[in-house]
C-alpha beads as a LAMMPS data file, in Angstrom:
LAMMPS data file: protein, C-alpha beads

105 atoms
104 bonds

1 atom types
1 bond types

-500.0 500.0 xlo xhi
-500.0 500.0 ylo yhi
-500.0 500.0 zlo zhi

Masses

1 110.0

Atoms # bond

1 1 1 18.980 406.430 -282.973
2 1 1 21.594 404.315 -285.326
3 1 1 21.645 407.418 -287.539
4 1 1 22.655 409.707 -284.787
5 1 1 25.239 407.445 -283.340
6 1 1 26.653 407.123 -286.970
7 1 1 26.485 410.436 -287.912
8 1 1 28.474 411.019 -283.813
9 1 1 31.193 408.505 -284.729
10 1 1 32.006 409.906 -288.266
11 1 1 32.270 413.188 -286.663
12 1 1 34.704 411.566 -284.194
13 1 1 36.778 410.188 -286.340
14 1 1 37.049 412.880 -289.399
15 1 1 38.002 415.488 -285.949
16 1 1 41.406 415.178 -286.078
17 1 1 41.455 415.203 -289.865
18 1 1 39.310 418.384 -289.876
19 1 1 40.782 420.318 -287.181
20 1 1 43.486 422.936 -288.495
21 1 1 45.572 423.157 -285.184
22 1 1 48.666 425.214 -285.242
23 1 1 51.528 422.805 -286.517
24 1 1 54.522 422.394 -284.056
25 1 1 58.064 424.167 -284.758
26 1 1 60.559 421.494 -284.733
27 1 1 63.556 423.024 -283.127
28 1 1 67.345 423.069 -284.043
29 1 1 69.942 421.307 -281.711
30 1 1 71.669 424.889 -282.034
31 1 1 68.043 426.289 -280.678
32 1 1 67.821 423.973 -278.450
33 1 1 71.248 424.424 -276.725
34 1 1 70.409 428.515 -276.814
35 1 1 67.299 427.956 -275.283
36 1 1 68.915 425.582 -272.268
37 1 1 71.532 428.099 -272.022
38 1 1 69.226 431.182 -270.978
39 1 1 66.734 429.129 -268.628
40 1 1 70.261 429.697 -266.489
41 1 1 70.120 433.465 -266.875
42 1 1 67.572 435.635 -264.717
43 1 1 67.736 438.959 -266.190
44 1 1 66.046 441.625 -268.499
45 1 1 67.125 444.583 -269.855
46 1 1 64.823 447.538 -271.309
47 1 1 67.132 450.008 -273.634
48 1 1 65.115 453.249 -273.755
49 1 1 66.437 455.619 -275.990
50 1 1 64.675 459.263 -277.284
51 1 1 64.371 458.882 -281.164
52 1 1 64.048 455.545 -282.970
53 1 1 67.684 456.203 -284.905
54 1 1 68.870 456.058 -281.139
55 1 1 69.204 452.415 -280.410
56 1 1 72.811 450.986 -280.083
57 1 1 72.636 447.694 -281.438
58 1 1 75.671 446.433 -281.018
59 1 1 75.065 446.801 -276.539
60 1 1 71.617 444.727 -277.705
61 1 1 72.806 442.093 -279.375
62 1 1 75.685 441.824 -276.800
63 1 1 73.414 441.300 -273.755
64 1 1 70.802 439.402 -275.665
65 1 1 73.230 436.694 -277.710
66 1 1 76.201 436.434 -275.694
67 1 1 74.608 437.265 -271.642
68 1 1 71.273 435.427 -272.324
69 1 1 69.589 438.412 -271.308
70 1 1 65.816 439.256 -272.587
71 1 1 66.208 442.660 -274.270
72 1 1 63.446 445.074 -275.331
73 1 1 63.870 448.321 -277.052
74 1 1 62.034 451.141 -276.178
75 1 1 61.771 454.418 -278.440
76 1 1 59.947 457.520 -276.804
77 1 1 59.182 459.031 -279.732
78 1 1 58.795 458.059 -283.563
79 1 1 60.987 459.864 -285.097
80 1 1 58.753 462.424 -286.699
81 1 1 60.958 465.265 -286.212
82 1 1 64.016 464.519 -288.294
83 1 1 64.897 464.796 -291.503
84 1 1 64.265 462.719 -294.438
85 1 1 66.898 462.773 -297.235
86 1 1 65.241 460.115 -299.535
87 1 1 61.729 460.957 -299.745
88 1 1 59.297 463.912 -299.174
89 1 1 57.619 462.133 -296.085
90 1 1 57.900 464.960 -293.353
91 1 1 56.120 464.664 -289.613
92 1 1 53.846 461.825 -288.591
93 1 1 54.222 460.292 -292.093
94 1 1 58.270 460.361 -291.683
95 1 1 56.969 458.780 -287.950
96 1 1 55.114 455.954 -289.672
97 1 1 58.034 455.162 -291.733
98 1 1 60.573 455.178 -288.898
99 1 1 58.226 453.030 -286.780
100 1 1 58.063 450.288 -289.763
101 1 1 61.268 450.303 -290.583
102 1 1 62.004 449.554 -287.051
103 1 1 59.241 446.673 -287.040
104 1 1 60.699 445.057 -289.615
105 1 1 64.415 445.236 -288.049

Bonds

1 1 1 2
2 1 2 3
3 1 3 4
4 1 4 5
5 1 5 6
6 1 6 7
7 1 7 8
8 1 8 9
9 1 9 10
10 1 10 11
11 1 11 12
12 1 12 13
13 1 13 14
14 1 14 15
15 1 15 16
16 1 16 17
17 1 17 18
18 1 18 19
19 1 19 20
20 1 20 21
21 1 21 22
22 1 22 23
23 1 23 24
24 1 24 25
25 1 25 26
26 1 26 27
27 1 27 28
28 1 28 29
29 1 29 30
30 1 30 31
31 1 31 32
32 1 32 33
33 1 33 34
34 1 34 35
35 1 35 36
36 1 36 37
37 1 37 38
38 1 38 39
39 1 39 40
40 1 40 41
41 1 41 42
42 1 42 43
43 1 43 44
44 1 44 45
45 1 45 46
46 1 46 47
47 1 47 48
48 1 48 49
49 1 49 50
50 1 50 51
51 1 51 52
52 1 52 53
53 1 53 54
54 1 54 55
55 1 55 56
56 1 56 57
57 1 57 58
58 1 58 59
59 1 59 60
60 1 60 61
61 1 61 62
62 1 62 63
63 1 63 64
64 1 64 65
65 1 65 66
66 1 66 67
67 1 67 68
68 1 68 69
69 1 69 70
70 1 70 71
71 1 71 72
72 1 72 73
73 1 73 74
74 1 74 75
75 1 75 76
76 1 76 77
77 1 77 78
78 1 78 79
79 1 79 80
80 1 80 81
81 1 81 82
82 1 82 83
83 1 83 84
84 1 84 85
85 1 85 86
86 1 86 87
87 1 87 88
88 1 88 89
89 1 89 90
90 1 90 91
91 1 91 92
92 1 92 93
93 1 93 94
94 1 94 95
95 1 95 96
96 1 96 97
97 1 97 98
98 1 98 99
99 1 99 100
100 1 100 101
101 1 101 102
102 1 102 103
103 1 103 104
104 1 104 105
């Protein structure tokens, strides 16, 4: 009995120590401030355009930083049926590359 109440107590107290919870962001005043500002906005926008080379960021950027707006892009294709001047990646490999590229954007 004492060695399962021990055994329950150290458990209890080396929990919080043990437990690898996801660590907080500490915010910015600047993120902050932006984040106040669009809880005053209700809007979304969806920008659909036909080929991934399509997208006009500068309309994006516009309604997302400067109208508070949440902004998506959409892309209909993958841009597997262009052409590729620096590399021989043609078709759903050029469509691969397109698509990370515009991950990582």
């Amino acid at each position: 009995m004492k060695r399962s109440l021990f055994t329950f107590l150290i458990l209890t107290l080396l929990l919080p120590v043990l437990s690898n919870g996801q660590a907080t962001k500490s915010y910015t005043s600047t993120e902050i401030f932006e984040g106040i500002q669009k809880l005053q906005v209700l809007g979304s926008v969806l920008y659909v355009a036909a080929h991934p080379d399509d997208e006009n960021t500068s309309m994006i950027s516009y309604l997302n930083n400067e109208k508070k707006y949440e902004t998506t892009y959409l892309s209909l294709t993958r841009g597997d049926g262009g052409q590729n001047l620096i590399g021989n990646e043609i078709q759903e490999l050029l469509g691969v590359i397109r698509t990370q590229e515009l991950l990582a954007a």
